[in-house]
C-alpha positions, 0 to 999 in steps of 0.5 A: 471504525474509521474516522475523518483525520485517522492514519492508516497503513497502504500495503502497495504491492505490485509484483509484476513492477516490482514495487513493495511499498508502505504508505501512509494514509490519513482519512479524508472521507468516510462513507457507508461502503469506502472511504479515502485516504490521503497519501502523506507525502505526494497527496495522491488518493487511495479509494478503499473499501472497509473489505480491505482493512486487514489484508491490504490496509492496517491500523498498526504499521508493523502489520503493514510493514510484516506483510510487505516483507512477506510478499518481497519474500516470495516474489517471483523473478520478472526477468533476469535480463541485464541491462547495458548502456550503449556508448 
C-alpha cells in the first residue's frame, strides 16, 4: 500500500519517440482506485492506478531501471534517416 510522501519509480517508455526514461515520483494523493505522483525535478503529475505498480511503477529503482533497459534493448529502429543542415 501506498501512502502520502512515499517515493516510487515512473517507467517512461515510449518507443515511437524514443524516450527510455526513470523518474522519480513522490505521492501527493492516494485514493481507493489511483493515486498521484509528483515528478521531483519539473513537478509535473503522473495519475496512476494500483493495476500499475509492478509493471510500470516500482518501489525499488533498480526494478525500475532493469525494465527500462529491457525495453531500450528491443526497440525497434524508427527511422533510419540522416538529418543534414542546410547552409
Amino acid at each position: 500500500m501506498l501512502n502520502k510522501k512515499d517515493t516510487v519509480y515512473y517507467t517512461r517508455i515510449i518507443p515511437n519517440c524514443g524516450i527510455y526514461d526513470v523518474l522519480e515520483l513522490k505521492i501527493r494523493t492516494v485514493t481507493d482506485t489511483y493515486f498521484v505522483g509528483v515528478e521531483k525535478r519539473d513537478k509535473q503529475c503522473f495519475l496512476l492506478s494500483y493495476n500499475d505498480i509492478g509493471k510500470i511503477v516500482f518501489k525499488d529503482r533498480k526494478d525500475a531501471v532493469m525494465k527500462v533497459k529491457e525495453a531500450e534493448e528491443h526497440k525497434k529502429v524508427i527511422s533510419d534517416e540522416i538529418l543534414y543542415e542546410e547552409y
